[in-house]
N, C-alpha and C positions, 0 to 999 in steps of 0.2 A: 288423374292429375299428372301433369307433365314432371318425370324427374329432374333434382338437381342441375343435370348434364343438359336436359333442352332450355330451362330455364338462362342458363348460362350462354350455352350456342343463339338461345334467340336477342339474346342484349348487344349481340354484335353488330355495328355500324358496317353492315353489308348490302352492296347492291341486290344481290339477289341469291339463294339457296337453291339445291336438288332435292328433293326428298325423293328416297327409292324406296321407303316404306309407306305405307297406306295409313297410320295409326294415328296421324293427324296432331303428334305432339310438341312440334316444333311454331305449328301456327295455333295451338293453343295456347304455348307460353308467350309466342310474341302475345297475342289477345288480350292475354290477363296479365303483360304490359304496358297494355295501350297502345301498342301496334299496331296499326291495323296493316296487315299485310294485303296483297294482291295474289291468290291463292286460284294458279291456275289448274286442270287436270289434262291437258293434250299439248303437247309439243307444238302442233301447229296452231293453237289458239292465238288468236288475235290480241293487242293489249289496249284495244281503245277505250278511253278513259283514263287510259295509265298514268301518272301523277308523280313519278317517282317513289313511291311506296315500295318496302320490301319485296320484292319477289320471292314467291315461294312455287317454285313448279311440283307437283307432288309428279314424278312420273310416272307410278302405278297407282295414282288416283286416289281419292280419298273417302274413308268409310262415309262420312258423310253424306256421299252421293256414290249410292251403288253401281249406278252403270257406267261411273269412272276406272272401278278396278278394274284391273290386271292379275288375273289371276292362271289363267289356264296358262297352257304351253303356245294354244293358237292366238289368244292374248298377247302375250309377250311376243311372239313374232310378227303380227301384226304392229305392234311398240316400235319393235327397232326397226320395219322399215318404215314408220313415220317421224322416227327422229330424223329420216335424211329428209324432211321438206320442215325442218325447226321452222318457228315462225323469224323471220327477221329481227323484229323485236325484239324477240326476247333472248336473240343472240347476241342484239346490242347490249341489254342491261347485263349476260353473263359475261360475254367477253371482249363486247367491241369500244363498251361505254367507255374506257382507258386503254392508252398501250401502259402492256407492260402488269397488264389484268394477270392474278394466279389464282389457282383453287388449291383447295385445301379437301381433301378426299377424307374423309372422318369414319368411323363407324361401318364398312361397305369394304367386301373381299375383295383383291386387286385383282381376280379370275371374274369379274362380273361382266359377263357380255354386255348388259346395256349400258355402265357404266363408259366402259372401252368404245362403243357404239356415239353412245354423248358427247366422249372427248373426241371423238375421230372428226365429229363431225362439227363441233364448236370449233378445231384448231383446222379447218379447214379452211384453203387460200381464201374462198368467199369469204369469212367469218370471221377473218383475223383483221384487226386494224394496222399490221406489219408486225408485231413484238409482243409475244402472249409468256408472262412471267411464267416463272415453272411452277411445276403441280408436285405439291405436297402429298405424299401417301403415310397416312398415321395407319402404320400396324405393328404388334408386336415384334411379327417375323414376316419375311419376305423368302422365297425361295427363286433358284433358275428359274424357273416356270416362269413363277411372276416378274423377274426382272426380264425377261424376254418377252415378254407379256406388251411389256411397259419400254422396252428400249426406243421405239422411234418417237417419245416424247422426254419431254426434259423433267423428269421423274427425279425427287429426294425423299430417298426412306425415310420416315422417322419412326423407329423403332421408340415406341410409348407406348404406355396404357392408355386409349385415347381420354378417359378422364384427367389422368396428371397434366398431360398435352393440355386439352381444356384450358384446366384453370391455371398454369403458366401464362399462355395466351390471354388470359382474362383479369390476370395482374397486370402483364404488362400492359396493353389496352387503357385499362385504368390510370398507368404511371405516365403513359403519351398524354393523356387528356388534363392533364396535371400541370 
């Protein structure tokens, strides 16, 4: 069963999500909300059909279908150099669908090569629509490392526990729609 915390991530009125874990619990809450999300497992996957439905990219694939994991070291290298041929698509729903698109980095160390890899390649001239809002980083602590990590993008620490962040977020969310 999905925790609290996915339950709550997946009620959000979002174009589309990353998942960098394989555990499948974020499209299980959307599910057991009547969601039905669009739950791709490769970066260069096509989205025909697509209908506007949540996007959910799992990028190390999902238990469900084993020969989507990501698991070895040759896995994951073979990963990030298929994030530089993203599909089109699905760089429209993450960051071309608006100017002025942000992510929200949740739950995921700011040292994560494929993360850094995602965003290099989502804020790229091709993939930009002119103006990509800034990127949220919920973590406790940040250090040099990671803020140099992170300097040639428009990075705001929030230093949270990403649950309290959550469900902040998911008051106010609630108080907009009011």
């Amino acid at each position: 069963q999905p925790p609290p915390l996915a339950d709550t991530v997946a009620s959000w009125d979002v174009p589309g999500m990353v998942c960098l874990y394989f555990d499948g619990l974020i499209h299980a809450a959307m599910s057991r909300r009547g969601v039905g999300p669009r739950s791709i497992m490769a970066p260069e996957e096509n989205l025909n059909g697509f209908k506007g439905e949540p996007l959910l990219l799992h990028l190390r694939g999902h238990y469900v279908d084993p020969e989507s994991l990501v698991l070895t070291e040759r896995d994951h290298d073979q990963l990030y150099d298929r994030l530089g041929r993203i599909s089109p698509a699905i760089a429209d729903v993450l960051v071309r669908k608006q100017i002025g698109m942000t992510a929200l980095y949740l739950g995921v160390s700011p040292q994560n090569r494929l993360l850094r890899r995602l965003t290099n390649v989502l804020r790229s001239p091709r993939n930009r629509p002119g103006s990509c809002g800034p990127i949220y980083f919920v973590c406790r602590e940040s250090d040099d490392i990671d803020e140099a990590y992170w300097r040639d993008y428009d990075v705001e620490w929030l230093r949270f526990e990403p649950i309290a962040l959550v469900s902040a977020l998911s008051n106010a969310l609630v108080k907009a729609r009011q």
